[in-house]
ChimeraX commands (.cxc) that place a marker at each C-alpha (Angstrom):
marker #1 position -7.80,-0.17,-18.64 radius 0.5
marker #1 position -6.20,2.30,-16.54 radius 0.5
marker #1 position -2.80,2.74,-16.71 radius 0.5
marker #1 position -0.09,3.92,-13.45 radius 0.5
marker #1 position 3.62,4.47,-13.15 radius 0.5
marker #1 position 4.97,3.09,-10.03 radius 0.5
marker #1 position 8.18,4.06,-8.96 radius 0.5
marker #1 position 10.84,1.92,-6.56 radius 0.5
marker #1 position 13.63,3.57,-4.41 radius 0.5
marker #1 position 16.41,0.99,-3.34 radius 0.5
marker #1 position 19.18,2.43,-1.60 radius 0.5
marker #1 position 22.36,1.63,-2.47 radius 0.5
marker #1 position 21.35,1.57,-6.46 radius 0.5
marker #1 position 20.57,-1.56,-8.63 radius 0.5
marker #1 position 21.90,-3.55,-11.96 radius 0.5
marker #1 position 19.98,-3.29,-14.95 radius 0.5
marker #1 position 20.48,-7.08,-14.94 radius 0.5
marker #1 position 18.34,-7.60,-11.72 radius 0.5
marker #1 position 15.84,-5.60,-12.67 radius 0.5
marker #1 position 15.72,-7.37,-16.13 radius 0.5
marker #1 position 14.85,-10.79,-13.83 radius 0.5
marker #1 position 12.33,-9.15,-11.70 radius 0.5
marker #1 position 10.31,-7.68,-14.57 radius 0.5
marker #1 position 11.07,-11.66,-15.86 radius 0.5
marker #1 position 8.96,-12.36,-13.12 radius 0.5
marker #1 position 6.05,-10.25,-12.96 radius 0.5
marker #1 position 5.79,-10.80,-16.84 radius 0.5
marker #1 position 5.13,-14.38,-15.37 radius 0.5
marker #1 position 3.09,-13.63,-12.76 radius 0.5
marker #1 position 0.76,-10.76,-14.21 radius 0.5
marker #1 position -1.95,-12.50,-15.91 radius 0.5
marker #1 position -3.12,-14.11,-12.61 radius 0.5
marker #1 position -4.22,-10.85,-11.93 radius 0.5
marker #1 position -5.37,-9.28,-15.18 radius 0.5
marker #1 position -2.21,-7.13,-15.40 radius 0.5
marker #1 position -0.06,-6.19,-18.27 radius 0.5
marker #1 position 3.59,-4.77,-17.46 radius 0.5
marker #1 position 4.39,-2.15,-20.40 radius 0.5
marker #1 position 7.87,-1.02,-20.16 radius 0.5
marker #1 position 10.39,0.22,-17.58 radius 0.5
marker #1 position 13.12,2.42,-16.50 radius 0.5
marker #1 position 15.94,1.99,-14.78 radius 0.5
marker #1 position 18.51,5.06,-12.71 radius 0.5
marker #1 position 21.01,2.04,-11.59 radius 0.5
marker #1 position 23.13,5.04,-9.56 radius 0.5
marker #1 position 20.21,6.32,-8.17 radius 0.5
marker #1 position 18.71,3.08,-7.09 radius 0.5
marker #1 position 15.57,4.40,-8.96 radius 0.5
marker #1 position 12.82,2.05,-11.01 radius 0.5
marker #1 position 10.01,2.89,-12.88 radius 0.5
marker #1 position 7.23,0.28,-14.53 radius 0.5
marker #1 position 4.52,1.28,-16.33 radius 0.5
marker #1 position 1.86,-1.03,-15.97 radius 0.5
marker #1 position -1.71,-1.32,-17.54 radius 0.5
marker #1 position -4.11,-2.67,-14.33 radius 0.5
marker #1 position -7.40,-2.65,-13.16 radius 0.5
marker #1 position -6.02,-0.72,-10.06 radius 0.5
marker #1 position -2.73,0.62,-8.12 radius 0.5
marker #1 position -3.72,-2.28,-5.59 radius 0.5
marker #1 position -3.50,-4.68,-8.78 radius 0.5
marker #1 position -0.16,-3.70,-9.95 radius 0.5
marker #1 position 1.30,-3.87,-6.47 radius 0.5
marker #1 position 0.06,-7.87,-5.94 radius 0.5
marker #1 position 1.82,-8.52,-8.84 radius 0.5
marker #1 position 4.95,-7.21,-7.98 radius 0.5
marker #1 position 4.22,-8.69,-4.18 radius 0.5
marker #1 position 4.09,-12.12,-5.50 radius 0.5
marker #1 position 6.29,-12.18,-8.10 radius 0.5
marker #1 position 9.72,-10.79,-5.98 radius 0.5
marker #1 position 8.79,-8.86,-3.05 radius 0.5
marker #1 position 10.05,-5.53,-4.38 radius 0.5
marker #1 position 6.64,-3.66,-3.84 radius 0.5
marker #1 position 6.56,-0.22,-5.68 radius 0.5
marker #1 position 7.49,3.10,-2.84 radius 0.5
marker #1 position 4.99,5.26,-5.25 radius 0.5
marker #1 position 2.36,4.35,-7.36 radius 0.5
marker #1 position 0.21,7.07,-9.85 radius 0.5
marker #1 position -2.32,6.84,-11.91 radius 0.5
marker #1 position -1.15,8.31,-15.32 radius 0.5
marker #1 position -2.30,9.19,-19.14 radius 0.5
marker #1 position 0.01,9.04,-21.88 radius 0.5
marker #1 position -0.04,11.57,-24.08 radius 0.5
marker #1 position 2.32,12.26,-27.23 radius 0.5
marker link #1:1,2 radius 0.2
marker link #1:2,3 radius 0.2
marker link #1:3,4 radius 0.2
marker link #1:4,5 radius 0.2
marker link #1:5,6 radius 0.2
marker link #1:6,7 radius 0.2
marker link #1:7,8 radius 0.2
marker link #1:8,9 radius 0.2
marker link #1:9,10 radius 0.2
marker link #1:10,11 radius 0.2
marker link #1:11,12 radius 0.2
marker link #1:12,13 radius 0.2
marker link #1:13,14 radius 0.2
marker link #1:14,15 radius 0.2
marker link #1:15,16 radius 0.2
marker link #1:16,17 radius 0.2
marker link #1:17,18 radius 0.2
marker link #1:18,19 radius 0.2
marker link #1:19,20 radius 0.2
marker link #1:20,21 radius 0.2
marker link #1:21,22 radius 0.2
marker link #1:22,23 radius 0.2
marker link #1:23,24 radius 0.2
marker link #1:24,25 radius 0.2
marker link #1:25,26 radius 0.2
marker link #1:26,27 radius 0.2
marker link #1:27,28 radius 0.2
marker link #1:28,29 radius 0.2
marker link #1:29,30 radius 0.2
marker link #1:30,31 radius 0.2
marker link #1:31,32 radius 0.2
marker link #1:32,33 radius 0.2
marker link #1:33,34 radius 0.2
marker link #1:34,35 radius 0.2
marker link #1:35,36 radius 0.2
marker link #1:36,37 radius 0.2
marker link #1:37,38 radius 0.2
marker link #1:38,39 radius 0.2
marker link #1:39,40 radius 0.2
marker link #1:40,41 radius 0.2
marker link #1:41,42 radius 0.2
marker link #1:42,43 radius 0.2
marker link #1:43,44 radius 0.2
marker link #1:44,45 radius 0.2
marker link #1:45,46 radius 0.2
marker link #1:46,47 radius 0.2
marker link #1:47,48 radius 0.2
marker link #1:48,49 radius 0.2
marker link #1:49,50 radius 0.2
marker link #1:50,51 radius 0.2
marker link #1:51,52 radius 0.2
marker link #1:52,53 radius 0.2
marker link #1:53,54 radius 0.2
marker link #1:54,55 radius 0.2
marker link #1:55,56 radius 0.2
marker link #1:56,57 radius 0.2
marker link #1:57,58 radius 0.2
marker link #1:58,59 radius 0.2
marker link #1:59,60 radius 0.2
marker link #1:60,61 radius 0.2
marker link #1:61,62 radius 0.2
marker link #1:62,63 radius 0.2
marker link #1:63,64 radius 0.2
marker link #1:64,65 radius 0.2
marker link #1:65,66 radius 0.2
marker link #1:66,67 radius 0.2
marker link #1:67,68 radius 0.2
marker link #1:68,69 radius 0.2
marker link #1:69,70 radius 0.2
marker link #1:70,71 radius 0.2
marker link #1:71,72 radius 0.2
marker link #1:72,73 radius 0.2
marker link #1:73,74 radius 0.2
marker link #1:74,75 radius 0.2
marker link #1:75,76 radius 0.2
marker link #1:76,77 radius 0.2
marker link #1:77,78 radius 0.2
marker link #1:78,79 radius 0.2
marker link #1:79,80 radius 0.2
marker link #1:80,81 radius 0.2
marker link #1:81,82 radius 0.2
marker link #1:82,83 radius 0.2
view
């Protein structure tokens, strides 16, 4: 399955603890859309997120996080991981 990054800018920065109950929520929400949510990353200064996420498509990914909480991703890429 393909696999993308997505990246979220909030201004003002964010607490590790809200992200933690958003990515509650799309953990919920994913399989309704044949989505798996990997890991994520969190710059709470910076206001900067970033979910990896296994998905049949970018357009996939972003439903998820639509329905789930509303924070839709600013960026989305399709990546390959590598070691």
């Amino acid at each position: 399955m393909p696999l993308y990054m997505d990246i979220h800018h909030i201004d003002g920065g964010v607490s590790v603890d809200d992200v933690a109950a958003a990515h509650a929520k799309d953990l919920e929400t994913q399989s309704k859309h044949g989505v798996n949510y990997l890991r994520y990353w969190v710059d709470e200064a910076e206001g900067k997120i970033f979910c990896l996420v296994e998905a049949p498509s970018a357009d996939a990914a972003c439903d998820v996080h639509r329905e789930a909480h509303g924070l839709v991703a600013d960026e989305v890429y399709a990546v390959s991981e590598h070691t």
